[in-house]
C-alpha positions in Angstrom: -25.8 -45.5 -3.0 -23.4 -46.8 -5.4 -22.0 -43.6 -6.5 -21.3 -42.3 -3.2 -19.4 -45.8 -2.2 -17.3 -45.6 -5.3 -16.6 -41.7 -4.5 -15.6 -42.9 -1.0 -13.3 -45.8 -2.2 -11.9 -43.6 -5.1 -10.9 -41.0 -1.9 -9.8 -43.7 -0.1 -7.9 -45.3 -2.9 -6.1 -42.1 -4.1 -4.4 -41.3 -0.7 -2.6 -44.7 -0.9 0.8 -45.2 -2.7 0.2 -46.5 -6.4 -3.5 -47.3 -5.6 -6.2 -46.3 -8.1 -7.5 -48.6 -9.7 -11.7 -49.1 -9.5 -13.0 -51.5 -6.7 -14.2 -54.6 -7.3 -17.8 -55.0 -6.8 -19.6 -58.4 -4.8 -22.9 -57.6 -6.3 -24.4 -54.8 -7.6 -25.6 -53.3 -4.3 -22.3 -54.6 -2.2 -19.0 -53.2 -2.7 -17.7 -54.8 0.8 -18.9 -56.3 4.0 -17.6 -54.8 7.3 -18.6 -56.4 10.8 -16.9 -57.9 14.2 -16.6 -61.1 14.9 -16.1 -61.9 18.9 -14.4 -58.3 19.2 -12.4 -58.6 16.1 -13.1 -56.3 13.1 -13.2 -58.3 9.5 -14.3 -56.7 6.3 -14.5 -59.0 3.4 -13.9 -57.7 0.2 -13.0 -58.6 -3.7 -9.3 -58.1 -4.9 -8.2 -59.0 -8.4 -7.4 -62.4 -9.1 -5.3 -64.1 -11.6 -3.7 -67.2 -11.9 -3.3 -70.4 -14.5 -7.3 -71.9 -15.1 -8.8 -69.0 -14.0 -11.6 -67.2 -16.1 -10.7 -63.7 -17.8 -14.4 -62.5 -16.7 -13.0 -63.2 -12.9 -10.7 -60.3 -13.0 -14.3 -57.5 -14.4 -16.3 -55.8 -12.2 -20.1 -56.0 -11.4 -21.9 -56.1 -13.6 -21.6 -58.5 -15.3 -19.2 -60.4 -12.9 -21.6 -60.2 -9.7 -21.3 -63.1 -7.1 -24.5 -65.2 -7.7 -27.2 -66.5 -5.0 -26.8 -70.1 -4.4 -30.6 -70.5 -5.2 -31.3 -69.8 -8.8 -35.3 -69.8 -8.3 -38.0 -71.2 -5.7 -38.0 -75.2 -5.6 -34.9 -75.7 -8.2 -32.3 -77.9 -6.5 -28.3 -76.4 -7.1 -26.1 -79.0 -7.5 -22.1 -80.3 -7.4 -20.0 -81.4 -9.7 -20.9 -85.2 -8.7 -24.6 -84.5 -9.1 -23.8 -83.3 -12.9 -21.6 -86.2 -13.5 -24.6 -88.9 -12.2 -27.2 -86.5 -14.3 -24.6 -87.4 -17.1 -24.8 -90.8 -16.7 -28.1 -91.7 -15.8 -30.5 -89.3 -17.2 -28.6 -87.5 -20.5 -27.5 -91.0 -21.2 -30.9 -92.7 -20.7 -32.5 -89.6 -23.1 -34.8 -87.9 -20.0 -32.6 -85.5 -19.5 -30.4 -82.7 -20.9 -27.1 -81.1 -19.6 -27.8 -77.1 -21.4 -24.9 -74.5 -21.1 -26.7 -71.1 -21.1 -24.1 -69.2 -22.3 -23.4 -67.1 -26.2 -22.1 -69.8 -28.9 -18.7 -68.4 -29.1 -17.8 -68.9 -25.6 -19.2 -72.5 -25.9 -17.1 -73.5 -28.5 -14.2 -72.6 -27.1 -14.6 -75.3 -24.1 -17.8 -77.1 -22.1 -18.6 -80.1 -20.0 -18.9 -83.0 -22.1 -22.2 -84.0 -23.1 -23.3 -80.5 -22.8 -26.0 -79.0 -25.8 -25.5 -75.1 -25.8 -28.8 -73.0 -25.6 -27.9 -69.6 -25.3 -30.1 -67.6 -22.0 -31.4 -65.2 -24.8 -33.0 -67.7 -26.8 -35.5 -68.8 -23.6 -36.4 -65.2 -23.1 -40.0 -64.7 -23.0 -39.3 -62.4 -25.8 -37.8 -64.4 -27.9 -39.8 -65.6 -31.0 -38.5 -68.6 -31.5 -38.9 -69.8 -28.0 -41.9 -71.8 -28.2 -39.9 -73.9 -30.1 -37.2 -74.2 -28.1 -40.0 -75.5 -25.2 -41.7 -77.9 -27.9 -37.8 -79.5 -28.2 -36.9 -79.8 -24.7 -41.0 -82.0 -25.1 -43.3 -79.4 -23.6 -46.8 -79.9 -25.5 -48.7 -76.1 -26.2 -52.2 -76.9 -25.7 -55.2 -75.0 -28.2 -55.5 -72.4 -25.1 -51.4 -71.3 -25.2 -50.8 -73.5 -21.9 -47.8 -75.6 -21.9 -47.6 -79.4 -20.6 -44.3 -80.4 -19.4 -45.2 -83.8 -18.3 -42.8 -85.2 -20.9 -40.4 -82.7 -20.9 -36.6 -83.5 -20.1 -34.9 -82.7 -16.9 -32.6 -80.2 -17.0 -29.6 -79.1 -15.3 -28.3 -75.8 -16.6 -24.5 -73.8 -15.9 -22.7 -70.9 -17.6 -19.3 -69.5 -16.5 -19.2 -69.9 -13.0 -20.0 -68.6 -9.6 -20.2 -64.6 -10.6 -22.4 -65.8 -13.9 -26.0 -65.2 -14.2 -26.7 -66.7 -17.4 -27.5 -69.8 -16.6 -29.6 -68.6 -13.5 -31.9 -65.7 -16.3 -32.3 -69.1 -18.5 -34.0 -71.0 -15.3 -36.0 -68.5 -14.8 -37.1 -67.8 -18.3 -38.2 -71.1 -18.5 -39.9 -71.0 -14.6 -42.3 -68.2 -15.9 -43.1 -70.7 -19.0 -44.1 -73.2 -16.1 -41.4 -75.6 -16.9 -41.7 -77.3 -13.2 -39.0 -76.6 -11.0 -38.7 -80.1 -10.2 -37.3 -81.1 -13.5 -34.8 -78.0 -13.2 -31.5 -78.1 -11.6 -29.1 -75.3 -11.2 -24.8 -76.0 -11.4 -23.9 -72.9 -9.7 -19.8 -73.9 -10.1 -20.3 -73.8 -13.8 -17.5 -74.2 -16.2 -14.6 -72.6 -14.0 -15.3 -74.3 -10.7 -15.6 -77.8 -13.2 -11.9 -77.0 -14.6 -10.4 -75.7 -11.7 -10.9 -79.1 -9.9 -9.5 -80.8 -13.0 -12.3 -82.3 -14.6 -12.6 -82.9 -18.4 -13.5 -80.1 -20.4 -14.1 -81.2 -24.2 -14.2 -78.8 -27.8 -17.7 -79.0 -29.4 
């Protein structure tokens, strides 16, 4: 399906003036929507975009760049940047709760929310290791059986890069099919490039 809709665009794009360049994807299944609207015709598409505070990633194709759900997994809440700022204040601050940015170390360090701890998506992959660990830190209890308890465990609220990111979204769901509740889980769809583009502070771990 893909193939034949990038051989289509690709004939498309090659009978236009100084146009060749590889559509950009909206998922991995969606190059563009096409419908009518009270008679009219509108097709909604991506285009490049560039621009000061805006994310190299925004400008690659899907995948990795796909256009994320707004729900990350059954029963998790996705919230604003307001919602992350009162999780700031009230439950990092009071020690229930943990702000995690999903994504690889070296992009961490080059900018996050502050008050942010950085655990990479990978590392709460169900084949990871190390990852029972990473549960018995966040305060899930293994039982003698292999069950978790997460009665204690923090509250999290979890981002990556932004909109067209999925890291954060894998991590939630690594940990969902640990049985980390969902109502401890919260999902910042806007991640770090809808947080800077409205200004907010971005600090340097």
């Amino acid at each position: 399906m893909r193939l034949a809709a990038l051989a289509i665009a690709a004939g498309l794009a090659s009978g236009a003036a100084g146009l060749g360049a590889e559509p950009l994807w909206i998922t991995e299944d969606i190059l563009s929507k096409s419908f009518d609207l009270k008679g009219e015709p509108i097709t909604i598409e991506r285009a490049p975009v560039e621009g000061e505070g805006l994310s190299r990633e925004l400008a690659e194709n899907c995948p990795p760049a796909c256009i994320q759900p707004n729900a990350a997994a059954e029963g998790v809440a996705t919230v604003g940047e307001l919602e992350v700022i009162s999780f700031l204040e009230a439950e990092v601050a009071g020690g229930t709760g943990l702000l995690l940015d999903s994504r690889m170390p070296d992009v961490y360090l080059k900018g996050t929310i502050p008050g942010a701890v950085n655990v990479p998506y990978t590392t709460l992959d169900p084949k990871n290791p190390y990852r029972k660990e990473i549960l018995k830190a966040l305060g899930a209890v293994e039982g003698p059986d292999g069950s978790w308890n997460f009665d204690g465990a923090m509250s999290l609220t979890m981002f990556c890069s932004g909109p067209w990111c999925d890291q954060s979204a894998r991590a939630i769901t690594s940990l969902a099919s640990a049985g980390y509740p969902a109502d401890k889980l919260r999902y910042y769809r806007g991640g770090l490039q809808v947080w800077s583009l409205l200004g907010l502070t971005v600090t340097q771990p």
